[in-house]
Structures are given as structure tokens and as C-alpha cells.
N, C-alpha and C positions, 0 to 999 in steps of 0.2 A: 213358225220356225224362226222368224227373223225375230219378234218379240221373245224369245226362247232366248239364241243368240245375245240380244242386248241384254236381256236379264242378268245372266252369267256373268258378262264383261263388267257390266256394272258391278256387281258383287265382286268380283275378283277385285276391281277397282278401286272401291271402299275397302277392301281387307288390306291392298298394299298400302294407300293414304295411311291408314290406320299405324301400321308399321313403320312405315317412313317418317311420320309422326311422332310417333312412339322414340323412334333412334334417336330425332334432332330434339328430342327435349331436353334442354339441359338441367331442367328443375327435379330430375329424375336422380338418384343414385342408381349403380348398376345394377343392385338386388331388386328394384321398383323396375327398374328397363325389364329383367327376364321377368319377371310374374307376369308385366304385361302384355310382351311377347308372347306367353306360352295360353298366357288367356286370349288374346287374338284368333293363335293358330290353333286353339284347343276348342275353341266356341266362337267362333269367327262372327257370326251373325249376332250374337248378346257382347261379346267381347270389344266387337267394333263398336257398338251400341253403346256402351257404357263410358267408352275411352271418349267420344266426341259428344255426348251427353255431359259427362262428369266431369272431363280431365282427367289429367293424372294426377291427383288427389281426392278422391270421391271424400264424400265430408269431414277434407282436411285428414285422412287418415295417412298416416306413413309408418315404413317399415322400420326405419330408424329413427329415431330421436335427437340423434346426433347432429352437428352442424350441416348443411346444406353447401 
């Protein structure tokens, strides 16, 4: 039960890191902030995975082109 318990926390843990992450990046535009919020909250588990694996630019992709 207690390993249960920790599991959980932890996970929930990692999904806010994730997201609190996600908000203070500045190298983000706002379009690139919701995709990866909704990928977070949408796929929590590969979402979280990808955002502290990758960054928020997996190889260098962006939604805009435009200045930064």
C-alpha cells in the first residue's frame, strides 16, 4: 500500500515539475507553451518523458519561424 502511495506521488510529482517547467521557459512562444501543456495533461506519462528527455525543442523543431 505504501509503495502504491509513493508511486502515485511521485508521478503526480513529475507531471507538475513538468508543467512548472514548461510555464518558466522562456525560450518557448505561447503556441509551443499550450501544445505542451496539452501534451503533458493529455499523455502525462510519454509527455512528461519527452519534455525532460528532449526539451522544449525536440530536434530543434518549432512552431514558428519567426523571431524568438
Amino acid at each position: 500500500m505504501a509503495i502504491g502511495i509513493a508511486t502515485i506521488a511521485l508521478y503526480a510529482a513529475a507531471i507538475i515539475f513538468a508543467l512548472v517547467q514548461i510555464q518558466r521557459t522562456v525560450d518557448l512562444t505561447p503556441p509551443e507553451r499550450l501544445v505542451w501543456t496539452v501534451a503533458v495533461l493529455c499523455a502525462p506519462v510519454i509527455g512528461s518523458l519527452v519534455w525532460f528527455a528532449l526539451g522544449p525543442h525536440p530536434f530543434g523543431l518549432r512552431l514558428s519561424q519567426g523571431p524568438h
